[in-house]
N, C-alpha and C positions, 0 to 999 in steps of 0.2 A: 352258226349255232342258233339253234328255235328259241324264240323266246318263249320264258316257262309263262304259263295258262291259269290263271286261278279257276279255282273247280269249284263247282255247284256244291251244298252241304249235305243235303238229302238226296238218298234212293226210294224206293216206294218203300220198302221194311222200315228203312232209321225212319222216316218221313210221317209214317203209322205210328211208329211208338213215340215219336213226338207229339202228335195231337194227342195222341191217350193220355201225356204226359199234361199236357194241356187242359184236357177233359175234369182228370182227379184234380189238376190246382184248381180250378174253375169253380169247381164242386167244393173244394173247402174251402175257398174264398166267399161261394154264396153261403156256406154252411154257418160260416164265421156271420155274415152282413144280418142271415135273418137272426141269428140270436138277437145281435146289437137291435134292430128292429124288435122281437118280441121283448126286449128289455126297457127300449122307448116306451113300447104299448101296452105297458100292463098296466099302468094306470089311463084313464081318458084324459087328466091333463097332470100332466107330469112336471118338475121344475125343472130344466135342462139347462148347463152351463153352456154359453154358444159364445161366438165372436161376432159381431157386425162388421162387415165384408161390402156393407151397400147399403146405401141411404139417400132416398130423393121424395121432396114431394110430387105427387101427381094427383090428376083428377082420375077417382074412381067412381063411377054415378053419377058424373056429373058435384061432383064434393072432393075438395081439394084433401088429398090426405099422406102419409107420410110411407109410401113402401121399405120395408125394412130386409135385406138381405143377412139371414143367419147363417153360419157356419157352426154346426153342432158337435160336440167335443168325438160323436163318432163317423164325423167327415160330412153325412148330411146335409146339403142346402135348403133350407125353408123361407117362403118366403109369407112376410105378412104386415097386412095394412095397418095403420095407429093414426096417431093424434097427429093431425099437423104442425100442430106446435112442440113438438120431442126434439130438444135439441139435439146438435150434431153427438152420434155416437160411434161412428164408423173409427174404427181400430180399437174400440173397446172390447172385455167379455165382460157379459150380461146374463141375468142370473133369470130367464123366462118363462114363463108358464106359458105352453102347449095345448091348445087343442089337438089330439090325435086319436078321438075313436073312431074316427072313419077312416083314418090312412089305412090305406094297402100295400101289401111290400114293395108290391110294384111302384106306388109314390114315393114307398122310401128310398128305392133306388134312381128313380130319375129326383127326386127333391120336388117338393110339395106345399102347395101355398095353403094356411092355416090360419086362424084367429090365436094372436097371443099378447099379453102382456109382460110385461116388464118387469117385476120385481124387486132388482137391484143392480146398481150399474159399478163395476168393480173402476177403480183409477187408472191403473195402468194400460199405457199403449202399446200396441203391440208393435216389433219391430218394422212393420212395412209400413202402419201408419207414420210412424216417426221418421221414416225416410219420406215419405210424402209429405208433411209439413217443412220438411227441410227445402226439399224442393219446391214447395209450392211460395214460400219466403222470397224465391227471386224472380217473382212473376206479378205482375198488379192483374194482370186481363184474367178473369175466369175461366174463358177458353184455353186460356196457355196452361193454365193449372192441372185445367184435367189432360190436357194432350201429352204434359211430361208427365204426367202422373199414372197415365196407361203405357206411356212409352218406357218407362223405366220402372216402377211398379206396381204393374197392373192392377190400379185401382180403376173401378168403372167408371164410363165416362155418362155425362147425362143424356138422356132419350135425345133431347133435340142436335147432341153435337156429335153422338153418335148414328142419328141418321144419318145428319149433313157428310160426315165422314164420307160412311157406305155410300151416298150418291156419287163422292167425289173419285172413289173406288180407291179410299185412299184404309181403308180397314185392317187389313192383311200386313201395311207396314205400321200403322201404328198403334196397333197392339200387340202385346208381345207375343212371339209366336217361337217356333223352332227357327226362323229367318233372324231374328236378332239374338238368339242364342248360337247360330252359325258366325256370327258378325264377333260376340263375344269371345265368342271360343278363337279366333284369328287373332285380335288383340292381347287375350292373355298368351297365345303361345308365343306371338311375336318376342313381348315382352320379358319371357322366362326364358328362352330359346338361348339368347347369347350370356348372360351370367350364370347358366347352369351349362352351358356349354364350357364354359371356363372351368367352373368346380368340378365337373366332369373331368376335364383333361392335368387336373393337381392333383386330385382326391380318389375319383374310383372310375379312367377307364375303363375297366371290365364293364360296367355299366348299362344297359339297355336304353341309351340315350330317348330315343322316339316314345317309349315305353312309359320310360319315367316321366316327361314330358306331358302324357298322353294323361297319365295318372291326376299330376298337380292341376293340370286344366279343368280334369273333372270334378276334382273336389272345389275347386273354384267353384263350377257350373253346380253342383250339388249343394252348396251354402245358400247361394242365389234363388235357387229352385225351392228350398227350405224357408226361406225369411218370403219369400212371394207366395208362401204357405199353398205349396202344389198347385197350382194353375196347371189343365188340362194341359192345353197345347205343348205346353212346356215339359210334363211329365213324357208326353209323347218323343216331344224331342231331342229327352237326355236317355228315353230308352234306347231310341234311333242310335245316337251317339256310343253307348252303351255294346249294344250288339253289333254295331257296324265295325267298332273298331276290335272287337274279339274276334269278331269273321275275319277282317283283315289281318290279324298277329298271325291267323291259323294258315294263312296264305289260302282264305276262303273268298270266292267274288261277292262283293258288296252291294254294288250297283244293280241288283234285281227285283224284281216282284217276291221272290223267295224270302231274302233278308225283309223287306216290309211286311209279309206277312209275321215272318217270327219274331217282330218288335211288335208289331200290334196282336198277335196272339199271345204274346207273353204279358205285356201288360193289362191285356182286359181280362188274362187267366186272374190275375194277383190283383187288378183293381177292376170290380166288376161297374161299378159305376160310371165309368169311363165312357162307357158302351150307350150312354143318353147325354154325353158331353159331345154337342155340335164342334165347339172350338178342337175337339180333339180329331172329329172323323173330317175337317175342312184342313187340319194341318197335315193331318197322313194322304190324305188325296192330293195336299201339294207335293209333297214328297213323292206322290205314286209319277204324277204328271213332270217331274223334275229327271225321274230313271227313264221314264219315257222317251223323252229328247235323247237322255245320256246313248242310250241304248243302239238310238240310229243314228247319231250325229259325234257320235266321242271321236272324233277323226278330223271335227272342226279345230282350229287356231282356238286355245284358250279365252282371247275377246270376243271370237265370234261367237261360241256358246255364252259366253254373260253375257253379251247384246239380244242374243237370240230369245234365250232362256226367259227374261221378261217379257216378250212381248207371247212368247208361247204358251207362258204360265196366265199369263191376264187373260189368253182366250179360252184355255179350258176351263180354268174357274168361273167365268164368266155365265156360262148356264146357269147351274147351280145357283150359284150365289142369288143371279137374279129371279130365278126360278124362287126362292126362298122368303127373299127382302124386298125386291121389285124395286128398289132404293135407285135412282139414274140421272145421270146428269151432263152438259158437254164435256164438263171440267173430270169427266169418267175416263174419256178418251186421255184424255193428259196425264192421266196416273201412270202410264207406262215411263215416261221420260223421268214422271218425280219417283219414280220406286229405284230407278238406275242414279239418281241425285242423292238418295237416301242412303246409300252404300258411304258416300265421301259425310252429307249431313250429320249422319250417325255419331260417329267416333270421335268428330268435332264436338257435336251440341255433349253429347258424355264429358269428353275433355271438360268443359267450360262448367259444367256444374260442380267440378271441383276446385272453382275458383267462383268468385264474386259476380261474372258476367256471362251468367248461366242465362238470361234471357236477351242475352245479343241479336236473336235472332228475331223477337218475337216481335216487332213492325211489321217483316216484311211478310212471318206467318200468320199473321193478322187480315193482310191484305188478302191473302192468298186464298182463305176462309171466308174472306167478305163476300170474294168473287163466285164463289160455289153455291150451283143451282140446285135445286132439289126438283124432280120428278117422280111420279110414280108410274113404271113400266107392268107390265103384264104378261111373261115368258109361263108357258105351262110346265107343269111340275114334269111333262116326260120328258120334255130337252135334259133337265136338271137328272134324273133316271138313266139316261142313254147318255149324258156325257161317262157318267160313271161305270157305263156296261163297255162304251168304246176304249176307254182309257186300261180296263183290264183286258181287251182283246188287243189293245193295242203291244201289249209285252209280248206279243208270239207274232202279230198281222201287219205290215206297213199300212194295210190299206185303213184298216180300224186309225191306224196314226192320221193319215191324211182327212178321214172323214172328221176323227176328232177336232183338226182344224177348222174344216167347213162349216161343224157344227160352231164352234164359238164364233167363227166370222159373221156366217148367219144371223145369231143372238145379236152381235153388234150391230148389226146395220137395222137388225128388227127395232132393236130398241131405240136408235138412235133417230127411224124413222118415227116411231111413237111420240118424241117428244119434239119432231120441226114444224 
């Protein structure tokens, strides 16, 4: 007996009235954003409730002064310069005055750096600040602060240790992304699996065990997504989550280019802003390069694709990235082994912050930091262009698959030569 096939979702007819379907939410998704915009801009400086999401001094002109990250009550990011001496406000909402006679929609949709003042600063924390003083409590080193504090809620990290980061090519895991919401998602179901497997087998066999299952996990991952107050990648990767497992109930294939199209057309139909969020188009491209492998390689022993999988995924991002940031270092190279490390690091260092000896580890990630070089490389923006064109012809071409290797191997040894 054959085994049964899961079937693609679209013909050319469904497949059409799918993007049209696409099209019309698109359209009253922007219809909806420019009101909220002409509602911003009917006055030139308007007073707007917002949240501070981000707060660092830096030198601008040569004048030390204070970048302020706002989140405005209609989703919005603005950013704007002040006094360097404004103390810490980050997880506050603050009551601001705007400059906005020259935005244009198109700034209100990518978010737009403006001159604004401050007018009243309301008491209350918001919940993800208050999980980050929790966590930052069991930590003395500054670094370690911000490293759990993007690792678990993604509060931004500062310019200089988010370069060092990206040099060390250690970005992608320590910040949150759809990778540690994959990690999450393993841990809760572990976890609910066998005590709902019980009440299942007392209470209500008929049941849709996988189903039910599939449900509690989400609204897990949907709380989580909520209190980390929507972060791109992560919207991306509960949409992922979302569609992937509705294709799958339907006995639909998952593992396509097909399915990633219909999660990232669905969410930039409903969130048009999405579409000038980098974190968001670097997490679906990991996701594009992960069906990639799947595609030609699902035939491999389960370890050998998780061994495979990182060192495949670090070359095709690798253009791009450095196409972008130019950020390089030896300790680049080493990120493949600490990403495969970070799988077991993970669910430990989690464990430990609900106990007292949540910074057990932080000596040896100290050292680890100490040792991390920073260079700056030089890869032209087409590599970064053509990883992204080989990797969509790679869903139909082996050879597009293999070139896409060359091309990141290439990048590596380019860069690596840059900086001996």
């Amino acid at each position: 007996m054959s085994k049964l096939e899961r079937v693609d979702l679209f013909d050319l007819k469904s497949g059409a009235l799918f993007v049209l379907f696409l099209l019309i939410t698109a359209s009253l998704s922007l219809s909806w954003e420019y009101y909220q915009y002409k509602e911003l801009t009917r006055f030139d400086d308007p007073l707007v409730r917002a949240s501070v999401i981000d707060q660092e001094v830096r030198l601008i002109g040569d004048k030390p002064r204070t970048s302020i990250k706002f989140r405005l009550e209609n989703g919005t990011n603005v950013r704007c310069a002040m006094s360097p001496y404004l103390r810490d406000l980050r997880g506050r909402e603050v009551l601001v005055e705007l400059r906005v006679g020259k935005v244009t929609f198109l700034d209100y949709l990518k978010g737009f750096r403006t001159r604004g003042v401050i007018t009243e600063v309301y008491p209350a924390l918001s919940l993800k600040e208050r999980w980050y003083r929790r966590i930052a409590l069991q930590h003395e080193d500054q670094t370690m602060k911000e490293l759990y504090g993007a690792l678990f809620v993604a509060t931004p990290m500062s310019q200089e240790f988010q370069t060092l980061v990206g040099a060390m090519g250690l970005s992608h895991i320590l910040s949150i992304s759809g990778y540690h919401y994959g990690i999450i998602s393993l841990i809760a179901y572990f976890l609910l699996r066998r005590p709902y497997r019980w009440l299942q087998g007392r209470y209500f066999p008929y049941r849709h065990g996988n189903r039910d299952l599939f449900f509690a996990v989400a609204g897990i991952l949907f709380l989580y997504l909520w209190a980390l107050e929507f972060i791109p990648p992560m919207v991306r990767a509960f949409g992922m989550l979302a569609v992937g497992y509705w294709l799958y109930d339907r006995g639909i294939k998952i593992v396509s280019f097909q399915t990633l199209m219909i999660a990232v057309g669905v969410l930039l139909a409903f969130f048009p802003k999405l579409f000038f969020a980098l974190g968001f188009w670097f997490s679906a491209f990991g996701v594009l390069s992960i069906f990639i492998f799947i595609r030609y390689y699902e035939h491999w022993r389960p370890w050998q694709i998780f061994l495979a999988l990182h060192i495949w995924c670090y070359l095709v991002l690798l253009p791009i990235s450095l196409a972008i940031f130019g950020n390089f270092g030896w300790w680049h190279i080493g990120s493949i082994p600490l990403a495969l490390a970070f799988n077991l690091y993970y669910p430990s260092v989690l464990a430990l912050h609900f106990t007292p000896w949540g910074g057990w580890y932080d000596p040896y990630l100290i050292g680890l930091f100490g040792m991390g070089d920073l260079h700056q490389v030089t890869v032209p923006i087409w590599a970064g262009w053509l990883s992204i064109v080989l990797a969509i012809a790679a869903m139909v071409r082996k050879e597009a698959f293999w070139a896409l290797g060359v091309l990141g191997s290439a990048t590596l040894l380019g860069a690596a030569y840059q900086i001996a």
